[in-house]
Structure formats: structure tokens, C-alpha cells
PDB file of N, CA, C and O in Angstrom:
ATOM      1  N   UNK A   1      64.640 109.375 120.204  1.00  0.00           N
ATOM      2  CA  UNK A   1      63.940 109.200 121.453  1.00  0.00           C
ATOM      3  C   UNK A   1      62.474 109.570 121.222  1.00  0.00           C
ATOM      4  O   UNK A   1      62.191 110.505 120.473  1.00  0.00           O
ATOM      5  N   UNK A   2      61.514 108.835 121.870  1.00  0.00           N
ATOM      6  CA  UNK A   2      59.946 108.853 121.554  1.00  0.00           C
ATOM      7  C   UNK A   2      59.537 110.549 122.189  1.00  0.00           C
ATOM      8  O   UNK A   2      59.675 110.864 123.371  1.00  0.00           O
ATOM      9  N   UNK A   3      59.113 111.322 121.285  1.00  0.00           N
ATOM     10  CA  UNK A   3      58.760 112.507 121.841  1.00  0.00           C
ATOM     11  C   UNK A   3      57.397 112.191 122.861  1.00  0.00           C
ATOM     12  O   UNK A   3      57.260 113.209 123.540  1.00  0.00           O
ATOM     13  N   UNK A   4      56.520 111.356 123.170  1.00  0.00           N
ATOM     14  CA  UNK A   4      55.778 111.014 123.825  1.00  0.00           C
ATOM     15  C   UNK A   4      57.120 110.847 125.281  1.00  0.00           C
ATOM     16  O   UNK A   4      57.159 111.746 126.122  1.00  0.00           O
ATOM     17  N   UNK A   5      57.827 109.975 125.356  1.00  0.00           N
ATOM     18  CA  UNK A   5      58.216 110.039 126.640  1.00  0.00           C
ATOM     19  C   UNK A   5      58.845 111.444 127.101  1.00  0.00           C
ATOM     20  O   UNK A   5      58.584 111.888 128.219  1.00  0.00           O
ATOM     21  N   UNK A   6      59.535 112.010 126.360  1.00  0.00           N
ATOM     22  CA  UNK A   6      60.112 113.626 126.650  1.00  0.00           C
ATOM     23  C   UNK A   6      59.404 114.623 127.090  1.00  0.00           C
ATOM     24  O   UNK A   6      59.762 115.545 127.823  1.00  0.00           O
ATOM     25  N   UNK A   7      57.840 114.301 126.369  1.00  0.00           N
ATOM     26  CA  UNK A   7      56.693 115.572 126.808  1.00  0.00           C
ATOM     27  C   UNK A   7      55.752 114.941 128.043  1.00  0.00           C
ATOM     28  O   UNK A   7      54.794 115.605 128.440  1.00  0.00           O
ATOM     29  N   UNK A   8      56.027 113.749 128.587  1.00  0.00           N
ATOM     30  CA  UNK A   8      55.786 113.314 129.753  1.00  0.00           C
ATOM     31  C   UNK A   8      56.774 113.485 131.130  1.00  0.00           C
ATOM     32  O   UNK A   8      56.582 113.981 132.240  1.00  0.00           O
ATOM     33  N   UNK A   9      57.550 113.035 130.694  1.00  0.00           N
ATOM     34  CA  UNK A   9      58.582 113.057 131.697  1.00  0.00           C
ATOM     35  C   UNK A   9      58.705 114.715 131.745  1.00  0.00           C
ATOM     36  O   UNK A   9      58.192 114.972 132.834  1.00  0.00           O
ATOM     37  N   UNK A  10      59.051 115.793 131.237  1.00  0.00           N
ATOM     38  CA  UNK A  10      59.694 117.002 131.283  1.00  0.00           C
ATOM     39  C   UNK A  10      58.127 117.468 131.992  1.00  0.00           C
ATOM     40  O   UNK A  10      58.377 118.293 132.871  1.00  0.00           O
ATOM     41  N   UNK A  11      56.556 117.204 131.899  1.00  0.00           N
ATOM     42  CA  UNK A  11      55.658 117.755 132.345  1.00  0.00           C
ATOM     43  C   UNK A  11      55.402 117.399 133.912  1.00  0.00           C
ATOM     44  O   UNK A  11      54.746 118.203 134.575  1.00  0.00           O
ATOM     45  N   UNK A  12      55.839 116.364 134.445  1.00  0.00           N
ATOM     46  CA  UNK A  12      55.754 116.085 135.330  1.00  0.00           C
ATOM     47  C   UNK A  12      57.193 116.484 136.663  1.00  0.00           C
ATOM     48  O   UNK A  12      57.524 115.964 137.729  1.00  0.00           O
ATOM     49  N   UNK A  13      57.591 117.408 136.018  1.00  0.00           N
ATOM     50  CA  UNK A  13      58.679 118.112 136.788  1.00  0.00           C
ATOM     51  C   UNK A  13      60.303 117.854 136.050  1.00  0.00           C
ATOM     52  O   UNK A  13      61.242 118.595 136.338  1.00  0.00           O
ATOM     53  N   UNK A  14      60.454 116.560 134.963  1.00  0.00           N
ATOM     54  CA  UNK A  14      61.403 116.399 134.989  1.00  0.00           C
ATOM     55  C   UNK A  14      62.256 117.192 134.000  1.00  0.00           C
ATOM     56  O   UNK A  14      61.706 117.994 133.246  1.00  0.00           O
ATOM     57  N   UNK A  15      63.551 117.004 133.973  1.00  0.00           N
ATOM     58  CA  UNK A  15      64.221 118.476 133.170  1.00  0.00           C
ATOM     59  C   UNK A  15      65.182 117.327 132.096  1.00  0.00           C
ATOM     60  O   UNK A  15      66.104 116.653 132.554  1.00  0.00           O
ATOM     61  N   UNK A  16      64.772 117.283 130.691  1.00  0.00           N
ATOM     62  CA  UNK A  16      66.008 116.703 129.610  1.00  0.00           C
ATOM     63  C   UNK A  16      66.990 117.606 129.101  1.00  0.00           C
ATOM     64  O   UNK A  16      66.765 118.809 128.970  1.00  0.00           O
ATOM     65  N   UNK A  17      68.284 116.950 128.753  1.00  0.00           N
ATOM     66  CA  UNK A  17      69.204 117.909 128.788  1.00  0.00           C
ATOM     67  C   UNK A  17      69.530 116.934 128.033  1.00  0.00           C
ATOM     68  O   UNK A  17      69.768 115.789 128.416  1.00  0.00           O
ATOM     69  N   UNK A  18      69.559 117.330 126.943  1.00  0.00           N
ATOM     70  CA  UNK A  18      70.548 116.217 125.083  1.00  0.00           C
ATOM     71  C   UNK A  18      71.837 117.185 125.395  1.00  0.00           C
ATOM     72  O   UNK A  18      71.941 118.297 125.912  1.00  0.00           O
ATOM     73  N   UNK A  19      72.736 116.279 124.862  1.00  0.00           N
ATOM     74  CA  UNK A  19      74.290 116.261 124.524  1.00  0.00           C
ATOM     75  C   UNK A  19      74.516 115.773 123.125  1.00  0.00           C
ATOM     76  O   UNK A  19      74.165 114.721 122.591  1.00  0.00           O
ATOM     77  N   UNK A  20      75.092 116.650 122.730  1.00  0.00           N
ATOM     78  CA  UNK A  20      75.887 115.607 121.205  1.00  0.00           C
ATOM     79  C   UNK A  20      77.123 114.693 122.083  1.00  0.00           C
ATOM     80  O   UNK A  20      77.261 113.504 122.369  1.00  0.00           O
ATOM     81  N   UNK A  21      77.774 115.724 122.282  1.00  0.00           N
ATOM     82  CA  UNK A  21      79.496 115.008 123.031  1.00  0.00           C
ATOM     83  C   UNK A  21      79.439 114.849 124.329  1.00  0.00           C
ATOM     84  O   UNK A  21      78.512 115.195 125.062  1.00  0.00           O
ATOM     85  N   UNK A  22      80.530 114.268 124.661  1.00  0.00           N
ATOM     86  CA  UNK A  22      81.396 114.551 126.084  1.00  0.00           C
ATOM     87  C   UNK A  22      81.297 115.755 126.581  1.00  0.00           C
ATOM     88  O   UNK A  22      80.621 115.994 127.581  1.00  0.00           O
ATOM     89  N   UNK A  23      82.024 116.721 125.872  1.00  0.00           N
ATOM     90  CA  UNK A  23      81.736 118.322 126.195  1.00  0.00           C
ATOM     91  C   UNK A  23      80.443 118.900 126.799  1.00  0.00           C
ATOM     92  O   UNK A  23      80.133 119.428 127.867  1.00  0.00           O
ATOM     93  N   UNK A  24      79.832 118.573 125.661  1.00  0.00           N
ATOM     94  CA  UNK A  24      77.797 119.245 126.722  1.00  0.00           C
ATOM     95  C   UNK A  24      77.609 118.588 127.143  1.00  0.00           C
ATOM     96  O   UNK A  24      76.521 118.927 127.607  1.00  0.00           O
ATOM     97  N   UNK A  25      77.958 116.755 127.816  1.00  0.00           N
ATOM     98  CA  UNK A  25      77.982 116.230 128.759  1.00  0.00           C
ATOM     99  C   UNK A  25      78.377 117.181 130.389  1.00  0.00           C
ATOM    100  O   UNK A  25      77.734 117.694 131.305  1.00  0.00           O
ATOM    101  N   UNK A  26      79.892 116.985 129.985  1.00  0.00           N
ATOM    102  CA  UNK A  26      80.421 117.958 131.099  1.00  0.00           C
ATOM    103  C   UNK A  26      79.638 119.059 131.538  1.00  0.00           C
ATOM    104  O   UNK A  26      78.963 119.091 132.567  1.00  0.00           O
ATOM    105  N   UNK A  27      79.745 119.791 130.851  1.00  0.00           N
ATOM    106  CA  UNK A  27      78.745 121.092 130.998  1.00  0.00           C
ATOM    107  C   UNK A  27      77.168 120.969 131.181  1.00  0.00           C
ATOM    108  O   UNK A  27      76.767 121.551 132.189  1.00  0.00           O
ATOM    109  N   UNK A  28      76.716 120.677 130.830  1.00  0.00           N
ATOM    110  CA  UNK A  28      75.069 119.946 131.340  1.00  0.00           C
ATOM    111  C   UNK A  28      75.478 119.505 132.640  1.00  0.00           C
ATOM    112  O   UNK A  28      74.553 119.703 133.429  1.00  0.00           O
ATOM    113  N   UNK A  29      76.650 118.899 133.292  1.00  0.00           N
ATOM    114  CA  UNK A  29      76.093 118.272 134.560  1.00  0.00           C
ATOM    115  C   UNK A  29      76.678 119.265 135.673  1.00  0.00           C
ATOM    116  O   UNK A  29      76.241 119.279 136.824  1.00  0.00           O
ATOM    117  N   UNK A  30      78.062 120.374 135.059  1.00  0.00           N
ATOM    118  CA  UNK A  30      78.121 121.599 136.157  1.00  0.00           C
ATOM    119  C   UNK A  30      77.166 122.311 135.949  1.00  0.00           C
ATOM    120  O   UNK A  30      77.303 123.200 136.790  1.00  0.00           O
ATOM    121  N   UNK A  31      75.976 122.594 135.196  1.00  0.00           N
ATOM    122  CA  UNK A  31      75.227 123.602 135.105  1.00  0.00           C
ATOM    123  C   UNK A  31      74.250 122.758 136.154  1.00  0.00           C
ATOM    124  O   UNK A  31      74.068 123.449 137.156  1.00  0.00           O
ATOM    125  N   UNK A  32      73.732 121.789 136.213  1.00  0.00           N
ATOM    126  CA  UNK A  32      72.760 121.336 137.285  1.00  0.00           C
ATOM    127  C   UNK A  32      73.465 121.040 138.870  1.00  0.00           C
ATOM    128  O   UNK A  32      72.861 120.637 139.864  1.00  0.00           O
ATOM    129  N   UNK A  33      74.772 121.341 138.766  1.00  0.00           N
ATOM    130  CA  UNK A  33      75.222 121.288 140.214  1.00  0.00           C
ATOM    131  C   UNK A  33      75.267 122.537 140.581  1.00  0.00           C
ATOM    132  O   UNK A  33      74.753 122.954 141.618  1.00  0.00           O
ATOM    133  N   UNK A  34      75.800 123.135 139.873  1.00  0.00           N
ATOM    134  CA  UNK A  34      75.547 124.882 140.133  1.00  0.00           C
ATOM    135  C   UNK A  34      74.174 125.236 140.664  1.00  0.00           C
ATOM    136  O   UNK A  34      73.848 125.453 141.831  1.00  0.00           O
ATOM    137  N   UNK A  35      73.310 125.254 139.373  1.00  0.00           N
ATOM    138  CA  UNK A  35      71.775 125.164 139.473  1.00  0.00           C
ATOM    139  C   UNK A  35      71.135 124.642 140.848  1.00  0.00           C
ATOM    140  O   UNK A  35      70.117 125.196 141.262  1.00  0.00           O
ATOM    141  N   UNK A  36      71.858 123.322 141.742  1.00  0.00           N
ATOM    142  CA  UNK A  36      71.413 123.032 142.889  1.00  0.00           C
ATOM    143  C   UNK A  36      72.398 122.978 143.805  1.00  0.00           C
ATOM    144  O   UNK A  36      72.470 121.953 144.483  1.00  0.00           O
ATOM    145  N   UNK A  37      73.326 124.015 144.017  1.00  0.00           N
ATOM    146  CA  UNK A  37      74.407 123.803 145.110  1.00  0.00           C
ATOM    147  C   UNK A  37      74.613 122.943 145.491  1.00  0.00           C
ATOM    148  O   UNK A  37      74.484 122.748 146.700  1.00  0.00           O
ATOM    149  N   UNK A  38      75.222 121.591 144.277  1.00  0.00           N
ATOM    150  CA  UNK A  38      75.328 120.537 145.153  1.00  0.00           C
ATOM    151  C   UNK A  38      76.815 120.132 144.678  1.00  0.00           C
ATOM    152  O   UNK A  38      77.136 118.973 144.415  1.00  0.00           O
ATOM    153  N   UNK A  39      77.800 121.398 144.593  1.00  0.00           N
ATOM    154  CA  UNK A  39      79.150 120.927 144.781  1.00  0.00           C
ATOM    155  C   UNK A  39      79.467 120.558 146.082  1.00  0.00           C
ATOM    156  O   UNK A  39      78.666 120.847 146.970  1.00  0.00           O
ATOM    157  N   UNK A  40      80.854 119.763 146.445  1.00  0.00           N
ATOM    158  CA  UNK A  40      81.483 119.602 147.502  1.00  0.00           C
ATOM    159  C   UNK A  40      80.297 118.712 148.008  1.00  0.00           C
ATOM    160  O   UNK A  40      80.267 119.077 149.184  1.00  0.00           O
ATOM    161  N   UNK A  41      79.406 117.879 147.896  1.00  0.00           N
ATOM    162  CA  UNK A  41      78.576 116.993 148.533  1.00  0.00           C
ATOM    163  C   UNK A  41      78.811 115.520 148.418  1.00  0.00           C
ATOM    164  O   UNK A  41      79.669 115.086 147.648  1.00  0.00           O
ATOM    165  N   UNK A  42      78.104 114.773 149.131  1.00  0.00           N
ATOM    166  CA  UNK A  42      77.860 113.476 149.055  1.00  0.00           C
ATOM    167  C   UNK A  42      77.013 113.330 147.986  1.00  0.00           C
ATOM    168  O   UNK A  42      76.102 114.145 147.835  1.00  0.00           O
ATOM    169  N   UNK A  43      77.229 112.062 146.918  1.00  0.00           N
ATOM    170  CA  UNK A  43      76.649 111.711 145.608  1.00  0.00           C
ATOM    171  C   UNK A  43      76.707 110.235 145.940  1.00  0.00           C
ATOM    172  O   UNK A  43      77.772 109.713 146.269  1.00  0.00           O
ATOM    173  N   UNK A  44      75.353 109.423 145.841  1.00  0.00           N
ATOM    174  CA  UNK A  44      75.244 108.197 145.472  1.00  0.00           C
ATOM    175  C   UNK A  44      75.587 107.748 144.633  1.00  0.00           C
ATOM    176  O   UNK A  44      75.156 108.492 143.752  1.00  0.00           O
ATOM    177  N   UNK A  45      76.467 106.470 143.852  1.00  0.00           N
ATOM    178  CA  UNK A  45      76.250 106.435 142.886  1.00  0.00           C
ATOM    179  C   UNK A  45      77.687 105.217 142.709  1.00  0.00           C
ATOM    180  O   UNK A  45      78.895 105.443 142.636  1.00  0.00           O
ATOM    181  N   UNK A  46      76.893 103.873 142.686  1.00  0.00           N
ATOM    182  CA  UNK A  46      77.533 102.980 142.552  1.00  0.00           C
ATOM    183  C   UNK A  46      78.618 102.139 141.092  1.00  0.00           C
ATOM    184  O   UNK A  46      79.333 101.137 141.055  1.00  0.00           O
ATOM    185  N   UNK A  47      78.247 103.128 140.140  1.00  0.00           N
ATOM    186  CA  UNK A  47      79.293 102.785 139.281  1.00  0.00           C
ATOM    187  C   UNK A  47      80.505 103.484 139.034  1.00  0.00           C
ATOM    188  O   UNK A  47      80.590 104.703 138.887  1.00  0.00           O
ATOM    189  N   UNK A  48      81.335 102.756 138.999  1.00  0.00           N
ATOM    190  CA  UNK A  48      83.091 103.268 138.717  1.00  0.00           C
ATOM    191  C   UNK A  48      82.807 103.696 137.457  1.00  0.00           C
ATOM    192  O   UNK A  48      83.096 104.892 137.466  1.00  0.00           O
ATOM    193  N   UNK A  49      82.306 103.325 136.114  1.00  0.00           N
ATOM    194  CA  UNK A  49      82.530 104.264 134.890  1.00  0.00           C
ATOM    195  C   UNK A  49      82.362 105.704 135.395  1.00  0.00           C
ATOM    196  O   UNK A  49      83.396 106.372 135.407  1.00  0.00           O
ATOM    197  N   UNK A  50      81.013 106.408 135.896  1.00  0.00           N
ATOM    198  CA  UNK A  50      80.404 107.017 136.277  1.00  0.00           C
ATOM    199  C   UNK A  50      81.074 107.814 137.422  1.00  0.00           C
ATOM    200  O   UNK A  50      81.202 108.925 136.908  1.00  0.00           O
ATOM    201  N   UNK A  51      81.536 107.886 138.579  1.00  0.00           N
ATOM    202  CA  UNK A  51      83.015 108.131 138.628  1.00  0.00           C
ATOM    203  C   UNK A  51      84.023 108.386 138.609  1.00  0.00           C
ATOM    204  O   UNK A  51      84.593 109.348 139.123  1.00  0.00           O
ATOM    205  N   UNK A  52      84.540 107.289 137.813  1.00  0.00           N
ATOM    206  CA  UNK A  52      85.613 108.519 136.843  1.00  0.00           C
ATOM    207  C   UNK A  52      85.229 109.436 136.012  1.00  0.00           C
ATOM    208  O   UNK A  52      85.960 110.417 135.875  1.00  0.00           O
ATOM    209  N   UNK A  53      84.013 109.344 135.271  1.00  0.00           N
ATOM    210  CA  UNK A  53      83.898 110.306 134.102  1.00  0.00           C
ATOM    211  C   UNK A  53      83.401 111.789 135.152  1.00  0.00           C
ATOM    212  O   UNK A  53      83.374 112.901 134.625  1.00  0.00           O
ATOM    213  N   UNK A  54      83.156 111.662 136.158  1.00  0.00           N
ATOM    214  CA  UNK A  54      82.513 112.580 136.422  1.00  0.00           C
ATOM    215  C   UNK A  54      83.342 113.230 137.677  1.00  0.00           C
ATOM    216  O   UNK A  54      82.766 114.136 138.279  1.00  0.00           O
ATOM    217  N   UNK A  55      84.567 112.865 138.094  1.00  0.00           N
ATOM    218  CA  UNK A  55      85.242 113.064 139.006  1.00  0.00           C
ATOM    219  C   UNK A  55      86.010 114.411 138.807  1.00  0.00           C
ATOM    220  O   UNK A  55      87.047 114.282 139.457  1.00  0.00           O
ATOM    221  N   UNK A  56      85.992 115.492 138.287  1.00  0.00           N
ATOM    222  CA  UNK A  56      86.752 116.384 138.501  1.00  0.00           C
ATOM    223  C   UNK A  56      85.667 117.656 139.041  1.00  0.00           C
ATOM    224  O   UNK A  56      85.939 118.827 138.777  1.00  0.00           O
ATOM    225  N   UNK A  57      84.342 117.264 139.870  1.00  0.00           N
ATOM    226  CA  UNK A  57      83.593 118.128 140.286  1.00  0.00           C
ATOM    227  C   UNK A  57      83.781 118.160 141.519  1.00  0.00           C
ATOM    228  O   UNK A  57      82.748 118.448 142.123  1.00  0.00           O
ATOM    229  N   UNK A  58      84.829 117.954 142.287  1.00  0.00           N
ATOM    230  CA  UNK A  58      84.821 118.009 143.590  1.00  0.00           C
ATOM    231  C   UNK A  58      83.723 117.007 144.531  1.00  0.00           C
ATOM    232  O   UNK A  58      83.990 116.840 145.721  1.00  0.00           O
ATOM    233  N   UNK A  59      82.889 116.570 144.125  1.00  0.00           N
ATOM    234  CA  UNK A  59      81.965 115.697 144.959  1.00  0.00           C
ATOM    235  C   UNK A  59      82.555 114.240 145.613  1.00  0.00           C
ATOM    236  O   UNK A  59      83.607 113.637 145.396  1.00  0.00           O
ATOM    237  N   UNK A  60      81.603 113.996 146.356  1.00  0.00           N
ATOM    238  CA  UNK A  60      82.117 112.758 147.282  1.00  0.00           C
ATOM    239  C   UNK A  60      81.396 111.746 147.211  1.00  0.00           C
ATOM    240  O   UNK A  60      80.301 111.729 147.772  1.00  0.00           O
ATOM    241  N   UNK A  61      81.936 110.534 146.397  1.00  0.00           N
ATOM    242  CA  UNK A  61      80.962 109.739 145.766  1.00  0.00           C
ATOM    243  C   UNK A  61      80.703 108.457 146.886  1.00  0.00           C
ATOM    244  O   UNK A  61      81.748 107.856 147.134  1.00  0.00           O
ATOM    245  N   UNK A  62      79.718 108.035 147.467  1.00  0.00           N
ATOM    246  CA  UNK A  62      79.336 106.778 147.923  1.00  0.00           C
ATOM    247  C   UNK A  62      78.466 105.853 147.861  1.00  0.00           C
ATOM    248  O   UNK A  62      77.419 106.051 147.246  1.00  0.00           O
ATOM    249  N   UNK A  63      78.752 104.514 148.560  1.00  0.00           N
ATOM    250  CA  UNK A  63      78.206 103.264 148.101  1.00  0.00           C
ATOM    251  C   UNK A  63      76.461 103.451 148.910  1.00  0.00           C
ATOM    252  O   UNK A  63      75.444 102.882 148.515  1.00  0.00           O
ATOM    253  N   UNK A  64      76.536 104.123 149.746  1.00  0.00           N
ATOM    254  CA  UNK A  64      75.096 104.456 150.520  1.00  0.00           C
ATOM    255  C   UNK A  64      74.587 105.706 150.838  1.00  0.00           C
ATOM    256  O   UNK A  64      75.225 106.717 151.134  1.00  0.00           O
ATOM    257  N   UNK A  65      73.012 105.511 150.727  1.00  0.00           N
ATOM    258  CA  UNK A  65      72.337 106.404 150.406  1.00  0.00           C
ATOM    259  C   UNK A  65      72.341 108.138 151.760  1.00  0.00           C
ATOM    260  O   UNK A  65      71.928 109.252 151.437  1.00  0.00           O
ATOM    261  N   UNK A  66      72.946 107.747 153.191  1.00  0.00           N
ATOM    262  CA  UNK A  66      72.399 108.265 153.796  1.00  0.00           C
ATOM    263  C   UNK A  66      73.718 109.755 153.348  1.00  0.00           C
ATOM    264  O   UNK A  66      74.886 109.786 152.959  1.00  0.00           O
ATOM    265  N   UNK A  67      72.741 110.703 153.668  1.00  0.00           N
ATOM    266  CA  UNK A  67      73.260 112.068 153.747  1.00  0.00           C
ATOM    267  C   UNK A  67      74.113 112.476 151.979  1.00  0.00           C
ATOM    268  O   UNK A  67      74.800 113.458 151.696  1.00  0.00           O
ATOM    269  N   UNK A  68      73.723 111.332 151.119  1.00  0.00           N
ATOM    270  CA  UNK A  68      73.566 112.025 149.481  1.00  0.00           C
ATOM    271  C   UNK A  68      72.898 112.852 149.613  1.00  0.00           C
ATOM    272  O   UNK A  68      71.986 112.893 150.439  1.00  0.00           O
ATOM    273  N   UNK A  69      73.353 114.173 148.403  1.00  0.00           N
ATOM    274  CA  UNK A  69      72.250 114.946 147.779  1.00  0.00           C
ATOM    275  C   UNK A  69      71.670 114.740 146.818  1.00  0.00           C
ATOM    276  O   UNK A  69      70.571 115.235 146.568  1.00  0.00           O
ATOM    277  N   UNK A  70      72.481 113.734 145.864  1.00  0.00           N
ATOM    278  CA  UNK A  70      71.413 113.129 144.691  1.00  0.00           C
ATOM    279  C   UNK A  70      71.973 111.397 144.384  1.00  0.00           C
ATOM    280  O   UNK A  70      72.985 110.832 144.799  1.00  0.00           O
ATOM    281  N   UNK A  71      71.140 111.015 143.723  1.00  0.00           N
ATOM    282  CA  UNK A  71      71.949 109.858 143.077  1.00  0.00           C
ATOM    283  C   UNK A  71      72.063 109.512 141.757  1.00  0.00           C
ATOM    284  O   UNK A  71      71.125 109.431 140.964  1.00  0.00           O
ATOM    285  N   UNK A  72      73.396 109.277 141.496  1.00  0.00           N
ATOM    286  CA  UNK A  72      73.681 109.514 139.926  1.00  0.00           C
ATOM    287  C   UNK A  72      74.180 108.164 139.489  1.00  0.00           C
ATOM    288  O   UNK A  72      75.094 107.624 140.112  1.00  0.00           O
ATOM    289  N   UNK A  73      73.386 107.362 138.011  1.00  0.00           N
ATOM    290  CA  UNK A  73      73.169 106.481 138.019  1.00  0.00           C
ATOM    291  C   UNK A  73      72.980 106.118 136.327  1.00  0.00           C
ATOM    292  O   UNK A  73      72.129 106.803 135.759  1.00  0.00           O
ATOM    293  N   UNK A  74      73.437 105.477 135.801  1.00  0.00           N
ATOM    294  CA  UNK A  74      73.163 105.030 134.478  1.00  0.00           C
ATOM    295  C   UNK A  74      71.425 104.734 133.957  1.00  0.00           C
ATOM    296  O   UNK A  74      70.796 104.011 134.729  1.00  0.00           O
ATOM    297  N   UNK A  75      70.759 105.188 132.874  1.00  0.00           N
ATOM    298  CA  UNK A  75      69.501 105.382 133.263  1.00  0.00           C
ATOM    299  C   UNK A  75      69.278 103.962 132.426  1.00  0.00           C
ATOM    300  O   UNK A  75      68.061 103.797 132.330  1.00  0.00           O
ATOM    301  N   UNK A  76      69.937 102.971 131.842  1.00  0.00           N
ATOM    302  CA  UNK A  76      69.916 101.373 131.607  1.00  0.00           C
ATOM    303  C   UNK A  76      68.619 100.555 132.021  1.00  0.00           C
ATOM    304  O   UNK A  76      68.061  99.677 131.363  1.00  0.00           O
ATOM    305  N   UNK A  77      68.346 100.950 133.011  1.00  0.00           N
ATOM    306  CA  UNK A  77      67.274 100.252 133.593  1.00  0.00           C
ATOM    307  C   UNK A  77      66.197 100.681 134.196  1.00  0.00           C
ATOM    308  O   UNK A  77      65.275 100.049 134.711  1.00  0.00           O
ATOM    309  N   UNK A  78      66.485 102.410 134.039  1.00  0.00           N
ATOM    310  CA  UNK A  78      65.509 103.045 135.003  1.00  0.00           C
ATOM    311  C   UNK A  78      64.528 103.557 133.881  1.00  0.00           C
ATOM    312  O   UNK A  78      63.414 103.036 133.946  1.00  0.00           O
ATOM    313  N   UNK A  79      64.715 104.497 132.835  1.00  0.00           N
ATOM    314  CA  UNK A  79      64.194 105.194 131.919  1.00  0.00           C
ATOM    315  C   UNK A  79      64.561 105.266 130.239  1.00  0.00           C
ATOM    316  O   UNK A  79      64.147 105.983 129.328  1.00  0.00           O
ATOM    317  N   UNK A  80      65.281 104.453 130.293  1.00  0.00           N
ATOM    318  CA  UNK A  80      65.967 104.260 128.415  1.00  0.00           C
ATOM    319  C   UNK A  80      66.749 103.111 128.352  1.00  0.00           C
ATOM    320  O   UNK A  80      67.084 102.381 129.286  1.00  0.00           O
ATOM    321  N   UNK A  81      67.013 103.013 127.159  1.00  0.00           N
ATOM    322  CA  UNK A  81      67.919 101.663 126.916  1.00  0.00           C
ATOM    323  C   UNK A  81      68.780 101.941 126.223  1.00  0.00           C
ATOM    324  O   UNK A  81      69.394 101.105 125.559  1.00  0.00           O
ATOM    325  N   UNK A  82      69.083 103.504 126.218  1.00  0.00           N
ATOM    326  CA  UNK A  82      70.343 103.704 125.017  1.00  0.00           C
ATOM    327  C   UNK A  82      71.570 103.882 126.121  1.00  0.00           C
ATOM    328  O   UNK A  82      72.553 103.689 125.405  1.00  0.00           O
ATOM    329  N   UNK A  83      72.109 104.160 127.553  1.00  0.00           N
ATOM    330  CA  UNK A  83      72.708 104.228 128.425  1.00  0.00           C
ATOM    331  C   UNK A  83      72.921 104.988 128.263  1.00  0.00           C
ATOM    332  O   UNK A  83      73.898 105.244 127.560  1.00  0.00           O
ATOM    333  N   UNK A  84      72.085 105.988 128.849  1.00  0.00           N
ATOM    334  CA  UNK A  84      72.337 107.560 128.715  1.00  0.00           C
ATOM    335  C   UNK A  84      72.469 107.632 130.368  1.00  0.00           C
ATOM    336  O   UNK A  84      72.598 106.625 131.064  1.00  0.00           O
ATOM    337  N   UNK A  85      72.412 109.095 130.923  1.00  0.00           N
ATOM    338  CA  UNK A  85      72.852 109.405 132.509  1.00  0.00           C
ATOM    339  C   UNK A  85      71.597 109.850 132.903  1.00  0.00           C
ATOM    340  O   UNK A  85      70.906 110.672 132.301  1.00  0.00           O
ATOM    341  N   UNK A  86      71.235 109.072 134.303  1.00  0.00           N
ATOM    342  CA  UNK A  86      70.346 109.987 134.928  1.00  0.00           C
ATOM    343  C   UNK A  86      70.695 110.297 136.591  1.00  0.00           C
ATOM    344  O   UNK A  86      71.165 109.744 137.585  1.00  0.00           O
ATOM    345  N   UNK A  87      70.195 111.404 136.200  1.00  0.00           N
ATOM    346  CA  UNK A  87      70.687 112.098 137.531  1.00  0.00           C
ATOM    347  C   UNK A  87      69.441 112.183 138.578  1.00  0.00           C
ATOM    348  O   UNK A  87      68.428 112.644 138.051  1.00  0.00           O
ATOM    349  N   UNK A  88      69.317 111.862 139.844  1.00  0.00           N
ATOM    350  CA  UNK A  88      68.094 111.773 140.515  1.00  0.00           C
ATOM    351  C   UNK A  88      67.970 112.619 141.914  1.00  0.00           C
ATOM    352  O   UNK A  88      68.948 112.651 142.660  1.00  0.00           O
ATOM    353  N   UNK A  89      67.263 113.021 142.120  1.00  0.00           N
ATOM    354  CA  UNK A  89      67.555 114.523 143.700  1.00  0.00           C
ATOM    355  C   UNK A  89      65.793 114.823 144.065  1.00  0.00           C
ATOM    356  O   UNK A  89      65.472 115.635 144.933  1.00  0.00           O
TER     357      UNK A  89
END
């Protein structure tokens, strides 16, 4: 990944979080729900992969935006092209 986009993006508020596995997957994404009390909430977030992989956090996933606390979203088109996760709040 271009260290130019990492030392941009992370300066302008945003927070990267690398994973080797699944595992610091998992864990990277209860540490930022913790981090923002946003268990037991409404989550945007229109893909079924995404979903299932992420379904044993108690959250309540829907097709529209109103009364989400974040929206969680494959970053494909938003910020990379390797289909990594981005999480948005």
C-alpha cells in the first residue's frame, strides 16, 4: 500500500488498522466498536458477504441510512482496489 496514501489519510483524522488474518480482522473491528459504543446498533451496510462475516457482534444491519451509527462497506470503490473493509462514522 502507497505510504503516501496512509500518511494522508491517517493525518486527516483517519485511523488504519492492517490485519494479516481473519483473526485481527475480527478483533480490529470489536476494538473500534468498543472504542465507539456502537454495539447493539443500527449499521448500514448493504452487502451480504459483509454480514455474514461480521455478524456475531450483535448489531443490526440495514438497507437505509436513517438512525445508522456507521456504515460498513467494502472499500472497492471508495479508497483501494485490493477489497479491503472500510468502516465509515
Amino acid at each position: 500500500m502507497d505510504e503516501r496514501f496512509i500518511h494522508n489519510f491517517t493525518s486527516q483524522g483517519g485511523r488504519f488498522l492492517y490485519s494479516l488474518d481473519e483473526s485481527e480482522v475480527q478483533a480490529n473491528f470489536e476494538d473500534v466498536l468498543v472504542e465507539h459504543d456502537f454495539f447493539e446498533t443500527n449499521v448500514l451496510c448493504t452487502d451480504l458477504n459483509l454480514r455474514n462475516r461480521f455478524n456475531g457482534f450483535n448489531l443490526r444491519f440495514s438497507d437505509v441510512h436513517e438512525d445508522c451509527s456507521f456504515f460498513l462497506t467494502t472499500c472497492e470503490y471508495i479508497i483501494s482496489d485490493n477489497g479491503g473493509n472500510f468502516i465509515f462514522f
